[in-house]
C-alpha positions in Angstrom: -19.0 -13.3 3.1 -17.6 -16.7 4.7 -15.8 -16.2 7.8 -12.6 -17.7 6.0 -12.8 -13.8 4.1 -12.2 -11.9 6.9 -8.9 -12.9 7.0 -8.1 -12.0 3.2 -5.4 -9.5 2.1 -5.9 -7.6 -0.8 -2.4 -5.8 -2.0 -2.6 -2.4 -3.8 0.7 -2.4 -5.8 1.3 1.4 -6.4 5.1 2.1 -8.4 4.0 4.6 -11.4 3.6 7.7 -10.7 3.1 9.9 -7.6 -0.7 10.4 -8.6 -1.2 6.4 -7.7 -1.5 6.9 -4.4 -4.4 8.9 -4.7 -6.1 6.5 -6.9 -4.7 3.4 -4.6 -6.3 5.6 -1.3 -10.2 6.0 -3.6 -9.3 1.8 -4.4 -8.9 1.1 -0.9 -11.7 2.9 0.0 -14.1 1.3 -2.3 -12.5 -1.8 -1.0 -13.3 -1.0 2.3 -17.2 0.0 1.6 -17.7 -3.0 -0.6 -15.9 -5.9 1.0 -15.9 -5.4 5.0 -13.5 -7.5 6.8 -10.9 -7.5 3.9 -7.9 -6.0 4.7 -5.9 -3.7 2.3 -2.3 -3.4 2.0 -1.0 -0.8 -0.2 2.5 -1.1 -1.2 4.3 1.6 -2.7 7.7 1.7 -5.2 9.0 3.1 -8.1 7.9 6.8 -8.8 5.0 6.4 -6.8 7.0 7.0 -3.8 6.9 10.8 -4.2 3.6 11.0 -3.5 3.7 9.5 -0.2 4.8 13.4 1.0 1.1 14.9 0.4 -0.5 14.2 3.8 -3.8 14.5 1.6 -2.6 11.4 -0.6 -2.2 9.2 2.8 -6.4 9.7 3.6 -6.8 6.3 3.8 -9.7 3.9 5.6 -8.7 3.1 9.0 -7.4 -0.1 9.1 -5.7 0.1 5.7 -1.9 -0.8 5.8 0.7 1.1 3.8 4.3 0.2 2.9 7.2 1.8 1.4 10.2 0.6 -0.1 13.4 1.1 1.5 15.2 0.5 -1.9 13.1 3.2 -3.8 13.5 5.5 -0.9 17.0 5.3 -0.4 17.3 5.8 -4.7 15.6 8.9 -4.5 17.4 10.2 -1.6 13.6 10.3 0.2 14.7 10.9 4.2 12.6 7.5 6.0 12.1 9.8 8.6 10.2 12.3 6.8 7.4 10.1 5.7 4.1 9.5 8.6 4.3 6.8 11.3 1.6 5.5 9.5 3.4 4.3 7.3 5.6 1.4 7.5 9.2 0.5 5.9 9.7 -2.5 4.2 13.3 -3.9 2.9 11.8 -4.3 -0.6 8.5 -4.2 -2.6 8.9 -7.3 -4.3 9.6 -9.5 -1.6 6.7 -8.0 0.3 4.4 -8.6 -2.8 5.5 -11.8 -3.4 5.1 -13.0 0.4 1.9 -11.9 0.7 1.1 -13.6 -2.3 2.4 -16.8 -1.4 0.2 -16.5 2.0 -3.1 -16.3 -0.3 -3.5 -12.1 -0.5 -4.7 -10.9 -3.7 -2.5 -8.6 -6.3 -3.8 -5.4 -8.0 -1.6 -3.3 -9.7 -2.8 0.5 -9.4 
């Protein structure tokens, strides 16, 4: 791996269903073991929100970044406050997507 790497972003887009943030958590993982010194970003929207509330579902690689959207929360009438500190609170999905795209990161939709 160059040293130019390290510094990659690889987004986990999970929207679906609330199941996707299991498979986004084994994806991250594999991530993780395979690819040292890639960060992981999994962003979260749609449906998948829900399962942001199983503490199981948020067993994660240290290191690995998660992000909700405020606009899917607020739809669903999910509380901000009742989700983990570890997780952080972005103003929408898209727009975090999409700027982490435009700064080079790397898209897979879960």
């Amino acid at each position: 791996m160059s040293p130019s790497d390290e510094r990659r972003l690889v987004i986990l887009h999970a929207s679906d269903a609330p199941e996707d943030i299991v498979r986004a958590a084994d994806n991250a993982r594999l991530v993780a073991e395979r690819l040292p010194g890639v960060r992981t970003r999994v962003i979260v929207n749609g449906a998948a929100l829900e399962g942001l509330a199983s503490p199981d579902a948020l067993e994660l690689v240290p290191g690995v970044e998660i992000a909700a959207c405020a606009i899917g929360l607020d739809r669903r009438g999910i509380d901000h406050g009742t989700l983990p500190d570890s997780v952080e609170i972005v103003p929408a999905a898209v727009v975090a997507i999409v700027a982490a795209q435009l700064e080079g990161a790397l898209y897979v939709r879960i």
